[in-house]
Backbone as JSON, one array per atom type, in Angstrom:
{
  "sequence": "XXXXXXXXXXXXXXXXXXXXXXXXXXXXXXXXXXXXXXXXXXXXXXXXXXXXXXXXXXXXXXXXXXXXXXXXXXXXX",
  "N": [[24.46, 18.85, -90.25], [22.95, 19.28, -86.92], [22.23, 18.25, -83.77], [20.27, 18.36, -83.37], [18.67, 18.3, -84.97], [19.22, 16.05, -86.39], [18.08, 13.79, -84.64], [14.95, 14.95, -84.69], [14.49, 13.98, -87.59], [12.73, 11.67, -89.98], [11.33, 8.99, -89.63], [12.18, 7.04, -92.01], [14.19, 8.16, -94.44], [15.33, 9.27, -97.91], [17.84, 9.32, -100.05], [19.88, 11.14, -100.9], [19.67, 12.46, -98.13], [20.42, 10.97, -96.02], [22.92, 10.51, -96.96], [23.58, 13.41, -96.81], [23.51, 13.65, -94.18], [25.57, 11.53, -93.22], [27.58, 12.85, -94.37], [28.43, 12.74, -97.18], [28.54, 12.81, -100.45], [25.89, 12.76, -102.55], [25.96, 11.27, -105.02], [28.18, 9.26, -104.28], [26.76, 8.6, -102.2], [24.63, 7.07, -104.08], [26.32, 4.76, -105.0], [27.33, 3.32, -103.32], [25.12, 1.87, -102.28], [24.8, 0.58, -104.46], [26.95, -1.47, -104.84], [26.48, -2.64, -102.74], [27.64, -1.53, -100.08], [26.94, 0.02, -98.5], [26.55, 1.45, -95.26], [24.51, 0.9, -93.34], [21.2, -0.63, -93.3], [18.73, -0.67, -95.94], [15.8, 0.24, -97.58], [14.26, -1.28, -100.13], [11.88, -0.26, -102.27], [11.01, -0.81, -104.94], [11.75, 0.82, -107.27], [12.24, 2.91, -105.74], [14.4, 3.84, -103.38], [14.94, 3.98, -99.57], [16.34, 5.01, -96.35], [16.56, 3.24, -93.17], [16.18, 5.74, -90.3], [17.19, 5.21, -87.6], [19.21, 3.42, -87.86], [20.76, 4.91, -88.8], [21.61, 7.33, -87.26], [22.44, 5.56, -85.09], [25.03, 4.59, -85.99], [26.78, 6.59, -85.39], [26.71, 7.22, -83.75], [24.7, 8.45, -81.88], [21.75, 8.24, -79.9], [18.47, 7.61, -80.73], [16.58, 8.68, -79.4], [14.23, 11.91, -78.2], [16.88, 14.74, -77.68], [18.54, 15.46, -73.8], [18.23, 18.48, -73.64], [15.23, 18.33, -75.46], [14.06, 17.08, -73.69], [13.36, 18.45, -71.68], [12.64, 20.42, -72.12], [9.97, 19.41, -73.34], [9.01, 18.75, -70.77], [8.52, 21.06, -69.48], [6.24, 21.59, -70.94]],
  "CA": [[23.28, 18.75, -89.4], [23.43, 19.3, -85.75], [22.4, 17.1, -83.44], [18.59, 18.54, -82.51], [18.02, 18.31, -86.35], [19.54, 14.48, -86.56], [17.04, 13.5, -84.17], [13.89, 15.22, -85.2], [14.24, 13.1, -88.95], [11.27, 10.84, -90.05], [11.79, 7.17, -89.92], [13.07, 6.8, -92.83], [14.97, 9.03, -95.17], [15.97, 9.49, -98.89], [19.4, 8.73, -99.85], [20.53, 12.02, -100.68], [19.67, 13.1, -97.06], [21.52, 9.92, -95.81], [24.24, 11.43, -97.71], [24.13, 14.22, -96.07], [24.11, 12.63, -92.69], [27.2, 10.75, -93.58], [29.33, 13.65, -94.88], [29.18, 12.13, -98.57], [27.43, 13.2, -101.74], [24.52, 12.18, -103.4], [26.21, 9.91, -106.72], [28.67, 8.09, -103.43], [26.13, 7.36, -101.27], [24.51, 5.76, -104.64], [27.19, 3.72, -105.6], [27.95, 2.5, -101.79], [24.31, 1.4, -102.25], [24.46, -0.38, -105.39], [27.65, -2.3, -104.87], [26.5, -3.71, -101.59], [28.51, -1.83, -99.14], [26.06, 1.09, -97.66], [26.54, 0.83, -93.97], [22.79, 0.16, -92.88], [20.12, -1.18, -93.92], [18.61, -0.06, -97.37], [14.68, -0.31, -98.03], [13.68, -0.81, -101.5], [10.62, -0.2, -103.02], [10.85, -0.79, -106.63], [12.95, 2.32, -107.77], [12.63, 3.94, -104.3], [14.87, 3.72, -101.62], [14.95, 4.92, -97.86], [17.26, 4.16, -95.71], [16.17, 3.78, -91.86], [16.8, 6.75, -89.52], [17.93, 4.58, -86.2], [20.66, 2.67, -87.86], [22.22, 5.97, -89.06], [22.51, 7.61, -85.68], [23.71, 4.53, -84.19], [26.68, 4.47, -86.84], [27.05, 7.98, -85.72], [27.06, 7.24, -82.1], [23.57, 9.2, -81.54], [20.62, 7.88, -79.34], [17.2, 7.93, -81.41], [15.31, 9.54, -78.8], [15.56, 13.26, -77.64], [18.2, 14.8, -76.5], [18.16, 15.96, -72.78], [17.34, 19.86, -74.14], [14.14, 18.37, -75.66], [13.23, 16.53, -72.95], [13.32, 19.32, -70.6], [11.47, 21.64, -72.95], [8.76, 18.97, -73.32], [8.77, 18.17, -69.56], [7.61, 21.62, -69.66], [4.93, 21.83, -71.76]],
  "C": [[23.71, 18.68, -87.94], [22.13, 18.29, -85.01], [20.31, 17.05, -82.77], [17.65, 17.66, -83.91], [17.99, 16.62, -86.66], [18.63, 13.9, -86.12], [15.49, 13.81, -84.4], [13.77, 14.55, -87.21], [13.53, 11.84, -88.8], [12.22, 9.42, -89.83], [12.4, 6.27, -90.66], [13.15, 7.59, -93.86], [15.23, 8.81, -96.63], [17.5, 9.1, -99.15], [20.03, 9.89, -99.98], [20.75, 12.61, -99.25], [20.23, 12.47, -96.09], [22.31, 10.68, -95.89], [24.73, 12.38, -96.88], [24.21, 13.99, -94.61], [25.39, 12.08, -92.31], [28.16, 11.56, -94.01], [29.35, 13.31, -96.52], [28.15, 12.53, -99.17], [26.88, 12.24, -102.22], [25.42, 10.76, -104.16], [27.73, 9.08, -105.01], [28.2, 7.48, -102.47], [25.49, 6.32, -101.92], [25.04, 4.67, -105.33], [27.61, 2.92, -104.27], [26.8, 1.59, -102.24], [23.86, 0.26, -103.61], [25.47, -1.32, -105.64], [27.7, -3.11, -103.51], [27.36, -2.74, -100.2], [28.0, -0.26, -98.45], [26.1, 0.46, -96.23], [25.75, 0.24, -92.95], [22.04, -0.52, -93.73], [19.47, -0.35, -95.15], [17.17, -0.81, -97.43], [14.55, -0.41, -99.32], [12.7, -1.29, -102.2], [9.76, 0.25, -104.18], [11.6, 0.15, -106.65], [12.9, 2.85, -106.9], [13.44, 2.96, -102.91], [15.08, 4.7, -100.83], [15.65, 4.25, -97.1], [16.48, 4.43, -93.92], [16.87, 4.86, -90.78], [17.85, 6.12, -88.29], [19.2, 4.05, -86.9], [21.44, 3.75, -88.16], [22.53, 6.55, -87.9], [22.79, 6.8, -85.03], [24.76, 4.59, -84.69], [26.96, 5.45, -86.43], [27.4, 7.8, -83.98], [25.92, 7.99, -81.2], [22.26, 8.18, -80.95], [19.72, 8.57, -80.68], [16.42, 8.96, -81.18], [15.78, 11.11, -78.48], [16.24, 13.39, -76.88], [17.64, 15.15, -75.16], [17.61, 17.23, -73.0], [15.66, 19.61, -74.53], [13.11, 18.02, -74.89], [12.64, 17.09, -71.78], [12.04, 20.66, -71.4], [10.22, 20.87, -72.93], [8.16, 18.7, -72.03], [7.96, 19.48, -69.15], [6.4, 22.48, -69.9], [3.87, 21.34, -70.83]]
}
């Protein structure tokens, strides 16, 4: 994922798509997550989890908001 795409993701995410955020497949992001040692935060709601978007681009070193490109494209709109 590049870095327009990182930023335009909902609020909170799936774990496979985590996954792919992180570089790691599906069945190791759910074993990080079921032995405790997933690097963010982990919602869960009953058999669903989502992990939040902000803490993964912080681990990543990525601001939330847009980049400067978007902000210039929206500036204008």
């Amino acid at each position: 994922m590049n870095r327009e795409q990182l930023v335009d993701l909902p609020a909170v995410v799936d774990v496979p798509t985590a996954a792919q955020v992180l570089g790691l497949s599906k069945t190791a992001a759910y074993e990080l997550i079921r032995c405790g040692r997933w690097p963010t935060p982990v919602f869960r709601l009953g058999k669903l989890i989502r992990i939040p978007t902000a803490p993964l681009l912080t681990l990543l070193g990525i601001e939330s908001g847009p980049g400067p490109e978007q902000q210039e494209k929206r500036a204008l709109l």
